[in-house]
PALODO-39954 format. One record per residue (C-alpha): residue number from 1; x, y, z. Coordinates in nm, 3 decimals. Layout:
BEGIN
SITE     k         x         y         z
SITE   NUM         X         Y         Z
...
***
This chain:
BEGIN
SITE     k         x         y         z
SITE     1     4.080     2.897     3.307
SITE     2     4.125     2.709     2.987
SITE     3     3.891     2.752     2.671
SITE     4     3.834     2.399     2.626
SITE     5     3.725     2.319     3.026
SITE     6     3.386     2.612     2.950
SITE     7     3.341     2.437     2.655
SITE     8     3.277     2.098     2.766
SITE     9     3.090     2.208     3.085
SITE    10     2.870     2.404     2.929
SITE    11     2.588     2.233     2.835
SITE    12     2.239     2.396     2.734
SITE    13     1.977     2.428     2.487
SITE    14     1.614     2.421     2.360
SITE    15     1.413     2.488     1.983
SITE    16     1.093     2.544     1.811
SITE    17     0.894     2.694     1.563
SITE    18     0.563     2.952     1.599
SITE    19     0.374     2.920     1.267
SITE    20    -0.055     2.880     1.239
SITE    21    -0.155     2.534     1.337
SITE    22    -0.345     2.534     0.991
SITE    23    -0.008     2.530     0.832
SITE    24     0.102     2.217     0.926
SITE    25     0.167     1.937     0.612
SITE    26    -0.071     1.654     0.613
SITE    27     0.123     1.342     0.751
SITE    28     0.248     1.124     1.039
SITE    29     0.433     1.413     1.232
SITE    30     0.340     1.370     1.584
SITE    31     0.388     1.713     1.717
SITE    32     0.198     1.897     1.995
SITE    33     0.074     2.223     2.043
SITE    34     0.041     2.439     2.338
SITE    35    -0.006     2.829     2.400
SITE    36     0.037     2.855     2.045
SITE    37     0.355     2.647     1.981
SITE    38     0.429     2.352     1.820
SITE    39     0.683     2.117     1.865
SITE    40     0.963     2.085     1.652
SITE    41     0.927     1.735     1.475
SITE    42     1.221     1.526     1.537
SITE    43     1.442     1.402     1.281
SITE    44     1.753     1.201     1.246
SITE    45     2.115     1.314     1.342
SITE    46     2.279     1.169     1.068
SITE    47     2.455     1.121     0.853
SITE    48     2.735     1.290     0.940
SITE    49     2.699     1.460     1.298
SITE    50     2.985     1.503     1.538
SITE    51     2.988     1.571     1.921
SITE    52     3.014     1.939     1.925
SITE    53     3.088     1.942     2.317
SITE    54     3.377     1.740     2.294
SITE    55     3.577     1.999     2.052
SITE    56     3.606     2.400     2.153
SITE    57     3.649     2.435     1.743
SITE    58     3.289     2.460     1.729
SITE    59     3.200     2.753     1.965
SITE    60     3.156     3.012     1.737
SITE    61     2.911     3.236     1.511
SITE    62     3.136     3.182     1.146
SITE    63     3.157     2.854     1.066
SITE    64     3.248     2.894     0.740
SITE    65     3.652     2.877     0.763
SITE    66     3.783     2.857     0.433
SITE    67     3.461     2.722     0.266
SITE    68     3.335     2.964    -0.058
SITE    69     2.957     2.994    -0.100
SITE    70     2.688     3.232    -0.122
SITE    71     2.676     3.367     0.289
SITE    72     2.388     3.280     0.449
SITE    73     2.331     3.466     0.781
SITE    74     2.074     3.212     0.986
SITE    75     1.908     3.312     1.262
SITE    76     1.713     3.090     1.532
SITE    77     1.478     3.182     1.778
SITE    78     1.408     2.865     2.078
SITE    79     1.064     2.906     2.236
SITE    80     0.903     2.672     2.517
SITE    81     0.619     2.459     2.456
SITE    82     0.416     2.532     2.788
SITE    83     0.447     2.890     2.763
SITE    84     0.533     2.974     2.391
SITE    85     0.843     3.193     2.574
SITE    86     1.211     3.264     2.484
SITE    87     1.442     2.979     2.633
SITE    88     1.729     3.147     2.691
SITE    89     2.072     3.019     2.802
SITE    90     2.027     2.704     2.571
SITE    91     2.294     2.553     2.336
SITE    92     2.233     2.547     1.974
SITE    93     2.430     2.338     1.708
SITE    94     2.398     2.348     1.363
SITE    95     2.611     2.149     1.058
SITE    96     2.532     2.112     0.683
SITE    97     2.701     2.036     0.408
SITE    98     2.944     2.267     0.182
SITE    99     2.795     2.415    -0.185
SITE   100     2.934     2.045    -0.307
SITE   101     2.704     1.834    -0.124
SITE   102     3.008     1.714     0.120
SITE   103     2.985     1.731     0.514
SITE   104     3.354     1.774     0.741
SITE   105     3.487     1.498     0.958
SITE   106     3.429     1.245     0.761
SITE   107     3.545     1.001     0.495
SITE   108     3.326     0.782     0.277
SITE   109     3.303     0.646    -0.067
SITE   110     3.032     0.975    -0.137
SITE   111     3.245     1.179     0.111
SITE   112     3.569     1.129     0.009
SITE   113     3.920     1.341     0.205
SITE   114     3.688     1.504     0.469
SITE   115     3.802     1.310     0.776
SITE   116     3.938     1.549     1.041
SITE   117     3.781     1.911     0.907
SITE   118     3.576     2.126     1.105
SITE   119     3.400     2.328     0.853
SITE   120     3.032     2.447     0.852
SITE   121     2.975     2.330     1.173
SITE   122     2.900     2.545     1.485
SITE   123     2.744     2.627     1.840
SITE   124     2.636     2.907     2.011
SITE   125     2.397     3.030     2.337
SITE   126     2.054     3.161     2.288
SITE   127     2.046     3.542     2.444
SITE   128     1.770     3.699     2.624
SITE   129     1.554     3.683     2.318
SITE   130     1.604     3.340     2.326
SITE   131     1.783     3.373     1.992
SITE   132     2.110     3.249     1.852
SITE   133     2.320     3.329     1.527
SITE   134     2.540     3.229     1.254
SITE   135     2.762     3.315     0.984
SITE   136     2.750     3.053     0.733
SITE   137     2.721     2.945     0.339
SITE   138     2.439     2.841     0.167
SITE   139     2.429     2.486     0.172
SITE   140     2.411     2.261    -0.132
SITE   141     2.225     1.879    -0.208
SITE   142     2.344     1.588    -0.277
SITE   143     2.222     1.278    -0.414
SITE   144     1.887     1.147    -0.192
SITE   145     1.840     1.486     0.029
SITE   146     1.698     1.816    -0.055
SITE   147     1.889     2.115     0.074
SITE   148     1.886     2.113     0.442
SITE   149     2.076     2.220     0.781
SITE   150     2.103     1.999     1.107
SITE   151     2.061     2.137     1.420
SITE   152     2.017     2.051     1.782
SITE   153     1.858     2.256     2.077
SITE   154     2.082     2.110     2.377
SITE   155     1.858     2.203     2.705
SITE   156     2.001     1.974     2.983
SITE   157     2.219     1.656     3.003
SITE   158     1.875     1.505     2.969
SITE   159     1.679     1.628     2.698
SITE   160     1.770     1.754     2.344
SITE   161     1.619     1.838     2.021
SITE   162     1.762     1.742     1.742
SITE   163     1.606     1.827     1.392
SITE   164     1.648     2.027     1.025
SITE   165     1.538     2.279     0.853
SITE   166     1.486     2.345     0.464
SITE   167     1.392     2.608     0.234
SITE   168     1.134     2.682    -0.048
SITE   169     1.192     2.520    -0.352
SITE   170     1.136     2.784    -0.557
SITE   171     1.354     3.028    -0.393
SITE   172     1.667     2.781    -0.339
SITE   173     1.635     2.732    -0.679
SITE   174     1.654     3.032    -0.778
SITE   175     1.962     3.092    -0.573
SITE   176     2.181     2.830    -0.719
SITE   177     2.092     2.996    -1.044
SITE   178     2.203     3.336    -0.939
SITE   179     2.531     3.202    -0.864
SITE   180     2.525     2.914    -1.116
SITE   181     2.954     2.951    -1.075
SITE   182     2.989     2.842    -0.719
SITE   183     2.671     2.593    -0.760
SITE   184     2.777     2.384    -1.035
SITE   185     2.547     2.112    -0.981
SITE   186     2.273     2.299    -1.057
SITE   187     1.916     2.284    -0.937
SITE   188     1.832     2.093    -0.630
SITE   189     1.660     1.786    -0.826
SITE   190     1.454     1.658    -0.511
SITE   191     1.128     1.784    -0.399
SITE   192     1.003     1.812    -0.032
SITE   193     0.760     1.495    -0.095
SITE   194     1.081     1.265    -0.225
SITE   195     1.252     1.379     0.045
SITE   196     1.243     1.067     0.286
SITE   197     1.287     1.325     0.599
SITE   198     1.030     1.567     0.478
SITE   199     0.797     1.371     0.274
SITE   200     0.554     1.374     0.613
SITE   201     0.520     1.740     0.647
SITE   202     0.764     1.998     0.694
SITE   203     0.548     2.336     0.753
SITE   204     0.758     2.386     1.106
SITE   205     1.094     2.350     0.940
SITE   206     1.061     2.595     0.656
SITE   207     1.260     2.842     0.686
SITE   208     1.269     3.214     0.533
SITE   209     1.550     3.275     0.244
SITE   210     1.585     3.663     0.231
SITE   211     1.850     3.844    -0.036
SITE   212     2.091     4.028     0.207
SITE   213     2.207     4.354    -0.001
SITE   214     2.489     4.449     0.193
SITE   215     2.682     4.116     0.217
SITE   216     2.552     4.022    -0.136
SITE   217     2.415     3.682     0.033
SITE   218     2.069     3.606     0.240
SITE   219     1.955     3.589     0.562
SITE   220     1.730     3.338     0.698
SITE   221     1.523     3.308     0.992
SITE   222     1.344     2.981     1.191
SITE   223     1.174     2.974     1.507
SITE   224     1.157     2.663     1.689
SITE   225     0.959     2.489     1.958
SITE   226     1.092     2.261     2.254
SITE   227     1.034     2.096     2.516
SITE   228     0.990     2.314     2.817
SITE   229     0.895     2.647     2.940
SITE   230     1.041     2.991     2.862
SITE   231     1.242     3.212     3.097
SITE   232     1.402     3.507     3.138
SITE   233     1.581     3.401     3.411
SITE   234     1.637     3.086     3.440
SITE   235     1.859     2.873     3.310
SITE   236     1.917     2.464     3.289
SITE   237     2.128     2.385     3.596
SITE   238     2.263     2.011     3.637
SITE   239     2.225     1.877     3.961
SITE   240     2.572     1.829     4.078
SITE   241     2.699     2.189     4.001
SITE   242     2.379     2.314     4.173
SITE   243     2.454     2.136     4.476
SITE   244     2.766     2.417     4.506
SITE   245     2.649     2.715     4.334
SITE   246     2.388     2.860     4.190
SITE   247     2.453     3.111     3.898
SITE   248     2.184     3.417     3.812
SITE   249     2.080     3.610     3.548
SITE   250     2.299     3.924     3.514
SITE   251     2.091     4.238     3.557
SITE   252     2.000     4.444     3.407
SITE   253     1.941     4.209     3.076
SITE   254     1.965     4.355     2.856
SITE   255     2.175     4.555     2.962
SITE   256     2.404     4.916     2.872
SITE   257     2.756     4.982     2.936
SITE   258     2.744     4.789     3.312
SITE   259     2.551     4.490     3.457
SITE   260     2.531     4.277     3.779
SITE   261     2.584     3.911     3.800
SITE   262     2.415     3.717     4.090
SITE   263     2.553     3.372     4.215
SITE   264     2.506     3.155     4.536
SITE   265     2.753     2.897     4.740
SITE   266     2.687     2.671     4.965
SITE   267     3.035     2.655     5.103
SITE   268     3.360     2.886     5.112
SITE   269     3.484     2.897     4.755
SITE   270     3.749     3.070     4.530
SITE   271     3.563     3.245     4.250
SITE   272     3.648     3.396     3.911
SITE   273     3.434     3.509     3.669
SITE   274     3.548     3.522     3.220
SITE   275     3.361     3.658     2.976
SITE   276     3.361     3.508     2.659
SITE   277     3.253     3.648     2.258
SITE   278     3.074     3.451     2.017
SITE   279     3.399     3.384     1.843
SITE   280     3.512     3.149     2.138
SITE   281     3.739     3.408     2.291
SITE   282     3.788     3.482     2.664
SITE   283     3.779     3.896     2.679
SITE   284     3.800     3.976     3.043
SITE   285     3.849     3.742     3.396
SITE   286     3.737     3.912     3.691
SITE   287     3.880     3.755     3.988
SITE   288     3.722     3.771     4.339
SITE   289     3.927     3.536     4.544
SITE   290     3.798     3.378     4.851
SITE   291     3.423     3.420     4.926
SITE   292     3.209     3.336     5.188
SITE   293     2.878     3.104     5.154
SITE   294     2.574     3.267     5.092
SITE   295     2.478     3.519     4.816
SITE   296     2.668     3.750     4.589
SITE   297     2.665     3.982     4.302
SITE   298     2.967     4.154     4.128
SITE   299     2.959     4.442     3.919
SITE   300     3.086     4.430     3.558
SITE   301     3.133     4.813     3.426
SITE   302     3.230     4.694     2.992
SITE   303     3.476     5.030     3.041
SITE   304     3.663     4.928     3.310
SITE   305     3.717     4.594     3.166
SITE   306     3.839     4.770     2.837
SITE   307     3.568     4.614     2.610
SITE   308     3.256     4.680     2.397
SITE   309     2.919     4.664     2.524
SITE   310     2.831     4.345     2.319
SITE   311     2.685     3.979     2.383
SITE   312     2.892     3.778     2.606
SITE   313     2.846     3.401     2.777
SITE   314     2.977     3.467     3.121
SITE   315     3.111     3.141     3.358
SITE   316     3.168     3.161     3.684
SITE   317     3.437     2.952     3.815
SITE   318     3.439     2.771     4.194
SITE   319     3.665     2.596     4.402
SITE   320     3.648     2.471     4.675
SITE   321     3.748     2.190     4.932
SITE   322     3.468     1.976     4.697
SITE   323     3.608     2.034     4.374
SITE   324     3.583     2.251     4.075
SITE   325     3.250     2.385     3.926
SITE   326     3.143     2.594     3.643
SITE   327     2.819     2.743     3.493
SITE   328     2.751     2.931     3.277
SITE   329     2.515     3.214     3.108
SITE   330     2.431     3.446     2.802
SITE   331     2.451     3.830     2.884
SITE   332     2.272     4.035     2.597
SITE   333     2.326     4.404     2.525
SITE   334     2.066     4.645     2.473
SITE   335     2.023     4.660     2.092
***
């Protein structure tokens, strides 16, 4: 099974944000609210986003490579708009900017020499909590744009959310003057009302800034509304892989030292299943040969496969006389 083949087939995700109604900036947002939620506005992808499918670079939790920075450790939590629950077994992608203002993979007169890097940009699978992680730095402005990060909540072939998130003023501010050596620009000049993305309200994309003592850096936290309704079960299937198999939620989830993973097929089928860390890396294939139609579950024991009780995305693997299918899931360890 080849790392780039789970990449590209694996495509999920959703986003949102839980904060008081009353909260919400005056302005022409046209969000919606249900069970508590509120939908994430929308905003635009640019100006520098990449297809983060099309690249296995990008599956992972650091995405800072080489890049220096104060760390920022961001956390994201996708709820669904009809029921206010976790989605999980969504995609999430984030990029920003570096500390200089400049964005990878691309080369422009204000973006000069970035063509072809990957830096500070990254996706991973929202776990039973319906939450995702990264590993990052702290991103800085440049000329036009407050501080901000891009992300999009990938739920099906069909649907995806694509917005940003920002910080207070104050606090950003404040940052870039703790570490005035890195940020050499100095204080963001831009407020949220000259911002020309967040000039209309922006009370569902504020997100906390927290000082991390241990790493020396911050950790930040956003929850975001999408489209959709919350599961703890069920993932976003597309159609044509469904017509084969039909992958389940491992069990328990979360789960301690073993688990159970549940599929379906509709014909005869060779099956594999890999488990994959948040770095990208396959850990463990468990190979079950020819299989019958109908329904199955194999046991994963972490011991026997010689690796840590940890989150994994797990992809199950079919062929058949049809073709080749894969789907995959988020398994989440008891914390």
């Amino acid at each position: 099974m080849k790392r780039k083949d789970f990449l590209r087939l694996s495509g999920l995700a959703g986003a949102a944000s839980l904060l008081p109604w009353e909260r919400l900036n005056a302005g022409s947002m046209q969000l919606s609210k249900q069970a508590g939620c509120v939908l994430i506005p929308t905003e635009t992808a640019g100006p520098y986003p990449l297809d983060l499918t099309a690249n296995s670079t990008f599956f992972r939790q650091d995405v800072r490579e080489s890049k220096t920075g104060v760390q920022l450790n961001l956390k994201m939590k996708v709820l669904g708009l009809e029921n206010c629950g976790p989605m999980q077994n969504v995609r999430v992608n984030i990029w920003h900017c570096d500390k200089d203002g400049l964005y990878s993979g691309y080369n422009t007169g204000e973006n000069a020499g970035q063509q072809g890097l990957t830096y500070l940009r990254g996706y991973q699978f929202s776990d039973a909590n319906g939450e995702v992680e990264f590993i990052t730095v702290f991103p800085g402005w440049y000329n036009g744009r407050i501080c901000h990060i891009h992300f999009q909540v990938y739920v099906s072939s069909s649907y995806a959310a694509i917005s940003q998130l920002t910080f207070d003023v104050n606090d950003k501010n404040a940052l870039y003057a703790a570490h005035s050596s890195l940020y050499t620009k100095g204080a963001d000049p831009m407020s949220l009302a000259s911002d020309n993305i967040f000039s209309d309200g922006y009370a569902y994309q504020m997100a906390t800034l927290t000082p991390n003592a241990s790493t020396g850096g911050y950790d930040s936290y956003l929850e975001v509304t999408v489209k959709g309704s919350g599961t703890l079960g069920i993932g976003n299937e597309e159609k044509e892989t469904a017509k084969q198999l039909q992958l389940g939620q491992n069990f328990p989830n979360p789960y301690l030292g073993e688990t159970s993973i549940p599929f379906t097929l509709q014909q005869p089928s060779e099956v594999s299943i890999g488990l994959w860390d948040l770095s990208g890396r396959q850990v463990a294939v468990v190979k079950q040969g020819g299989l019958s139609a109908g329904d199955h579950t194999v046991l994963l024991n972490m011991s026997e496969l010689g690796i840590a009780t940890g989150n994994y995305v797990y992809q199950i693997e079919v062929k058949n006389a049809s073709g080749t299918y894969r789907q995959c899931k988020m398994m989440t360890a008891v914390r």
